[in-house]
N, C-alpha and C positions, 0 to 999 in steps of 0.2 A: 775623273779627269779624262780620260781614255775614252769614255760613253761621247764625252761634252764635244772632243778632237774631231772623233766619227761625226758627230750631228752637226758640226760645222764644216766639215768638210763635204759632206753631203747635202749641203745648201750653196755651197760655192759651184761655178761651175764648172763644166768638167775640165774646160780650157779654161784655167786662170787667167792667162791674160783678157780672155772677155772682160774681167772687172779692171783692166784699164780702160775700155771701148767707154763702158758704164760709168765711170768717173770722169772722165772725160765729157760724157752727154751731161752728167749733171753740173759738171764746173760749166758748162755754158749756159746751162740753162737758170742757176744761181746767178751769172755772172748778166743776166738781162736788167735786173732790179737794183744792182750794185751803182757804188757812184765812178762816172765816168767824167766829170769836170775835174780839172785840177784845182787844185785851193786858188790858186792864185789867180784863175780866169776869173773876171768880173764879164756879166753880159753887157752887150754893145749899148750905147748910151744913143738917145735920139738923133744926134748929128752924124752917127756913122750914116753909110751909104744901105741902099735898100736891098742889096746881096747881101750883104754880112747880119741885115735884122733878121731874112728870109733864111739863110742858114742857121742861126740861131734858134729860131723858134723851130725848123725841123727835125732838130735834133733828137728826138724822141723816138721818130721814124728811124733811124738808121740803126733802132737794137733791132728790129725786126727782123733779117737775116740773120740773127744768133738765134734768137726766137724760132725761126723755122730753122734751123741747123740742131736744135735740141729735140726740137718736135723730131723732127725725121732722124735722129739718131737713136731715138727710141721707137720708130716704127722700123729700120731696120734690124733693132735687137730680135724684133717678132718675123719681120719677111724682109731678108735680106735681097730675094728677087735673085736672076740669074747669073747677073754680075753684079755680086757683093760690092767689090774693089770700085769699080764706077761708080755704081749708087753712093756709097759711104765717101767717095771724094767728091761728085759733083752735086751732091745735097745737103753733107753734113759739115764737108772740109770747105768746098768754096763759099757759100754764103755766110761762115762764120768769118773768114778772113775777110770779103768785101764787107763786114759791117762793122769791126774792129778798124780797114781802113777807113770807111768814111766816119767814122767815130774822131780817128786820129787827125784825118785832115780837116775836119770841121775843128775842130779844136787849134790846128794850126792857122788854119784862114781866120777863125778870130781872133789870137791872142797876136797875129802877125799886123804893126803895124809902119806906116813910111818913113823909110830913114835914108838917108843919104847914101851914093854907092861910095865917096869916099871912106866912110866906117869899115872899120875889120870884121871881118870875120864874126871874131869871138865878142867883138862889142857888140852887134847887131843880135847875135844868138841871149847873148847875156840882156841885153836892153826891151829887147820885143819880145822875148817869152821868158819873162819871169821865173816862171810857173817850174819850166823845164829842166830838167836835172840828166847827168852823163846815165845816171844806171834806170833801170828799167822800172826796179822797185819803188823809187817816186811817184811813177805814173798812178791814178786811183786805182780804186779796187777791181771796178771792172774789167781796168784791163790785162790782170795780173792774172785773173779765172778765166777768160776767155781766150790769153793763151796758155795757160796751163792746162783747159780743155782742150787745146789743139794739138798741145807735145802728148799727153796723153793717148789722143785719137791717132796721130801721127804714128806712135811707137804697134800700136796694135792695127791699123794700118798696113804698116812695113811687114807685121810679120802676114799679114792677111795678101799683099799681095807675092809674097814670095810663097803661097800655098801654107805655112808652117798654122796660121791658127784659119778659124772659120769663125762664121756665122750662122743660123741664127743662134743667140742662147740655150745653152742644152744642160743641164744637170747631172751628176754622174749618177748610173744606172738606169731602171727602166720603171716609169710608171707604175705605181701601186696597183691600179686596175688596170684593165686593159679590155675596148670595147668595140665592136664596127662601126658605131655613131661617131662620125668626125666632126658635122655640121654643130653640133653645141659647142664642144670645147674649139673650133674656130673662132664661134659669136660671144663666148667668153675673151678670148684673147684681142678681139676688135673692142668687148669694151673694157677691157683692161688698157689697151692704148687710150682708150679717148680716155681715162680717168687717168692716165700722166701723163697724156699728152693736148691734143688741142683743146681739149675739155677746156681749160684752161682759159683761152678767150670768150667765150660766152660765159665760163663762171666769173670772170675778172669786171669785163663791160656791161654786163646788165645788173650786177650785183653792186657795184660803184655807178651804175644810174639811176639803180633803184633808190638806193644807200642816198644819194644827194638831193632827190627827188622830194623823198619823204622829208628829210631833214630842213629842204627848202622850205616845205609847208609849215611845219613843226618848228618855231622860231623857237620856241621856249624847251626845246627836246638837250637832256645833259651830253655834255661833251664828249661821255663814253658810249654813247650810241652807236658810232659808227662801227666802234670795235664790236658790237654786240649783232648790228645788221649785215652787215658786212658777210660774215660766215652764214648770217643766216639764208640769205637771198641766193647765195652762191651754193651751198649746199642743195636746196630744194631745186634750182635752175640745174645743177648736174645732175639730182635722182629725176628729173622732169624729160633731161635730152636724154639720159639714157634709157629711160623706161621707154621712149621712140627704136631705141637700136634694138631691145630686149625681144628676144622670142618669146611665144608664150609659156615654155617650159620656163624660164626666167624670170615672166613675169608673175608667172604662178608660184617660182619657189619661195621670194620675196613676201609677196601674200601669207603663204603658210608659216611666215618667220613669226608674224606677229598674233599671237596667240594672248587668249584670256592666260592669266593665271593666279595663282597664290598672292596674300598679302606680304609672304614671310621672303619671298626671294626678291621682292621690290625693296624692302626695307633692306637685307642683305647686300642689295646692290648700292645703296645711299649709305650704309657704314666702310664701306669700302673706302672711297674717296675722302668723307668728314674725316673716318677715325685718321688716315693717313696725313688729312690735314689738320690733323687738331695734335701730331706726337710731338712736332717743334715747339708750338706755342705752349703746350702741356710741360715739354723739359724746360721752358723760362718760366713757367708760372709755378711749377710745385716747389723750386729751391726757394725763390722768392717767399712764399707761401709757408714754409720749412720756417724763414729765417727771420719774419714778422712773428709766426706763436712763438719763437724762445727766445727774442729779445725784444721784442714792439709790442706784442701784445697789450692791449689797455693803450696805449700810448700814441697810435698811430691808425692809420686806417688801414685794411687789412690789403692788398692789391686785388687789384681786381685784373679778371680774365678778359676784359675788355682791352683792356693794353695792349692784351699780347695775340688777340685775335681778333679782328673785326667781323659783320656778318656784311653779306654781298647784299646791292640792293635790290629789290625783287625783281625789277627790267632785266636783270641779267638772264634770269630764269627762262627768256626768250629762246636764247642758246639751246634747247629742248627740239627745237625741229631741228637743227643746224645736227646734232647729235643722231635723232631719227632716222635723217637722210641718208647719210653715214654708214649708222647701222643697217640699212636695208642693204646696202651695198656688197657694206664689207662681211659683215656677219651672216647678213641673210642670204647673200646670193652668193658672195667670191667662197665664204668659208666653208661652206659644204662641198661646194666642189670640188676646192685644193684638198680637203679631208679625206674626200672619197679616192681621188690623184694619187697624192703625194702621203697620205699615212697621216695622223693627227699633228704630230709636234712640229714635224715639216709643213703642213699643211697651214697651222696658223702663224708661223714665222713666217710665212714667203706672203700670207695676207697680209702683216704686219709690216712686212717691205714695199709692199705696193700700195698698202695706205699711208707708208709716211711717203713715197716717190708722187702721191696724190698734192701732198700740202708742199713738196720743193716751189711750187712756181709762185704761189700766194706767201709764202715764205718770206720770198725775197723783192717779193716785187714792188714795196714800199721801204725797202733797208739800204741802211747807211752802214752797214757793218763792217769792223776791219777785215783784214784777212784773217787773224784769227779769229775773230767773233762770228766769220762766216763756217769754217771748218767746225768751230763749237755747237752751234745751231743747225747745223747739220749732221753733230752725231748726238745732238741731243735729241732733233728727231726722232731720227732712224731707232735710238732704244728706246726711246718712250712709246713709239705705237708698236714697236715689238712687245714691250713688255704689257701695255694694253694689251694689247690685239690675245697674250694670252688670259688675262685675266675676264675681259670680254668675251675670248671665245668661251673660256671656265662657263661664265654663267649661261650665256646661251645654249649650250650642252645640258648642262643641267638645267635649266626650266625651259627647254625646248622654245623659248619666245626669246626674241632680240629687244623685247622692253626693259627687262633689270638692264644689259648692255647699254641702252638709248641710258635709260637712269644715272649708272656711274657715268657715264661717257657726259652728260650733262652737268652733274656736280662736280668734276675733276676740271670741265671747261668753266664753267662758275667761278669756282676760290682761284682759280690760275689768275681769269683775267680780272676779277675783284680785288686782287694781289691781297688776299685776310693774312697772310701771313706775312712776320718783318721779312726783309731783304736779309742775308746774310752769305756770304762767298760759298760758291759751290752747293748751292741750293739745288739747283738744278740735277748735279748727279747722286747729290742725297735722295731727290722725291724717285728718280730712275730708278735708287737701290731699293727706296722702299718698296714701288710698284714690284720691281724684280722678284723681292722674297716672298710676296704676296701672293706674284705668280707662281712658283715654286712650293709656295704650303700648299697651295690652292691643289695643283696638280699631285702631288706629293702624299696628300692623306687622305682627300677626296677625290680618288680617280674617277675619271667621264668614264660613259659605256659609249661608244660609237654604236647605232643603230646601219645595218647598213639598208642606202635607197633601193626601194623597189626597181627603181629608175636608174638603169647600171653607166657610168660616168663612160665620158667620150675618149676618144682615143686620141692619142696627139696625129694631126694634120699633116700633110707634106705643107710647108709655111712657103716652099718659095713658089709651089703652085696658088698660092693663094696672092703673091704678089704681082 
């Protein structure tokens, strides 16, 4: 327990309140995709007037300053520049509040309509916005995250301009290596921004153009396609922009990730995910099974595992570059670096953070989620690609290639979105614990050798010369 304290503490950083700044970026940046209509706004009907149709239909545009408020609240975490305090109020504070206003006031200009000034007060309030309630938790979701992103960013803020915290991001103690090459680990951290940050709109727009494209042509294509294209398009468009930012030591490392190998660590890597997926349906099928030979036998038909497990259908199997992409990324390129950085166990946990900070903005950007269901899915993320990211990095280590990784990372994406297993409450933090202990044996009795690179890792940058 005391090992577990240290290794958490030693990922947090060294100024705690940063992970207010950090919670804050990401409650806005959640809070883009979230529902910002109240129940009871109905859209304008054809007799309104042609301002309230034109408001209406822009409403889309006005998340966009939350949107660039999360962006740049994450490229301050990296280059806060030489006035922090300025930057982090005039980029990240003000364009979240003017889009929360015109959020609010579009929403009042249409549910407001003409009533007589004889009416009171509280009749006119009560009559023309329905919708409207004295406390603030009525308002939708979005805009309950958008400002609890702002009291957040507000609180570490306050202490940021009375000197007590800083920026940028810093972790406690000092780099694992230490090297005079600063120019890689800079072009690491530039594209570590663009994979949580504006990455994001060119993975979103051309991935949902392509996505509708296809499907236009494809009249007869199943319903779940989109869920299946979607990642895929978006995936291979971010390994695509990024391999443009990548140097060539980058893009060479990537290259060397994907190696021939063995048939026995491909196979290895697809027991992984089935056997995990098959322990639930296996604890309903064997009582069952149990309870038909000592009292049904002869009598009944025996159950079948079909009930309790369905197979995915092969289109799903699509999902394989979407995985690939990924892998190149996170495995092949972030993971040896942070290893060489930060020490292994740190090394793939802070991966494992930056690829679930990858999927927040796809996350949410089609969700109707309450406020609870939004804190749940956001720490269901955050453990699920940690406890990936170590079982992934496990195999990559050991078979030197990121193809077993691409492998599970494929069938784990498969049986998810094929949903082969029943529904049942708190699914989600069972499959967490099972990945968890898996990471854990994996680590535990088959330890990795770390090789170290010929090629000695960069040194951290001065960040705010780089801003």
């Amino acid at each position: 327990m005391k090992r577990l304290a240290e290794f958490v503490r030693s990922v947090i950083p060294a100024d705690p309140f940063q992970l207010f700044f950090i919670g804050g970026v990401v409650c806005l940046i959640a809070a883009h995709g979230l529902r910002w209509r109240p129940a009871g706004l109905a859209s304008p009907d054809q007799s309104s007037d042609y301002l309230k149709q034109l408001v209406w239909y822009m409403g889309p545009l006005f998340v966009y300053p939350i949107i660039f408020s999360g962006v740049t609240g994450y490229f301050a975490c990296f280059w806060p520049g030489k006035h922090p305090v300025r930057r982090v109020l005039w980029l990240v504070c003000a364009p979240a509040l003017l889009g929360v206003a015109l959020i609010f006031a579009r929403v009042l200009y249409i549910s407001a309509t003409p009533s007589s000034i004889l009416d009171s007060t509280s009749s006119v309030f009560g009559q023309n916005l329905p919708w409207a309630e004295v406390t603030v938790w009525k308002l939708p979701e979005g805009f309950h995250f958008a400002l609890l992103g702002l009291l957040l960013i507000a609180i570490f803020f306050s202490r940021m301009a009375f000197g007590i915290s800083s920026l940028p991001l810093a972790l406690p103690g000092e780099p694992a290596i230490q090297s005079a090459d600063s120019g890689a680990w800079r072009r690491l951290q530039i594209l570590i921004f663009l994979l949580v940050g504006p990455l994001f709109l060119a993975y979103g727009l051309v991935s949902l153009a392509a996505t509708k494209a296809l499907l236009t042509f494809s009249s007869r294509a199943p319903s779940y396609w989109f869920t299946i294209l979607f990642p895929v398009f978006g995936s291979i468009v971010a390994y695509g922009v990024l391999l443009c930012f990548m140097g060539r030591n980058e893009r060479q490392t990537t290259l060397c990730s994907v190696r021939r190998l063995t048939l026995n660590y491909i196979l290895l890597a697809a027991a992984f995910p089935v056997g995990i997926a098959m322990m639930i349906p296996l604890a309903g099928y064997l009582p069952a099974r149990v309870q038909w030979a000592a009292h049904d036998f002869g009598r009944s038909w025996p159950p079948q595992l079909g009930t309790y497990f369905s197979l995915p259908e092969p289109w799903f199997f699509l999902l394989f570059f979407a995985a690939l992409c990924e892998e190149l990324i996170f495995r092949g390129l972030l993971q040896p670096r942070f290893i060489e950085r930060y020490g292994l166990y740190r090394g793939i946990f802070l991966v494992g953070i930056v690829w679930s900070a990858f999927h927040f903005f796809s996350d949410f950007s089609f969700s109707h989620a309450t406020d609870l269901g939004v804190f749940e899915h956001l720490s269901f993320r955050v453990f699920i690609c940690v406890t990936h990211s170590f079982v992934f990095g496990w195999l990559t280590l050991r078979s030197r290639s990121i193809l077993p990784a691409a492998v599970a990372h494929t069938l784990y994406n498969v049986l998810l979105h094929a949903n082969v297993q029943p529904y049942f409450q708190g699914q989600n933090w069972v499959r967490i614990a099972q990945w968890a202990a898996l990471a854990y044996a994996l680590f535990r009795f088959w330890p990795v050798k770390i090789e170290k690179s010929p090629e000695p890792a960069s040194e951290l940058p001065s960040l705010e010369s780089a801003a």
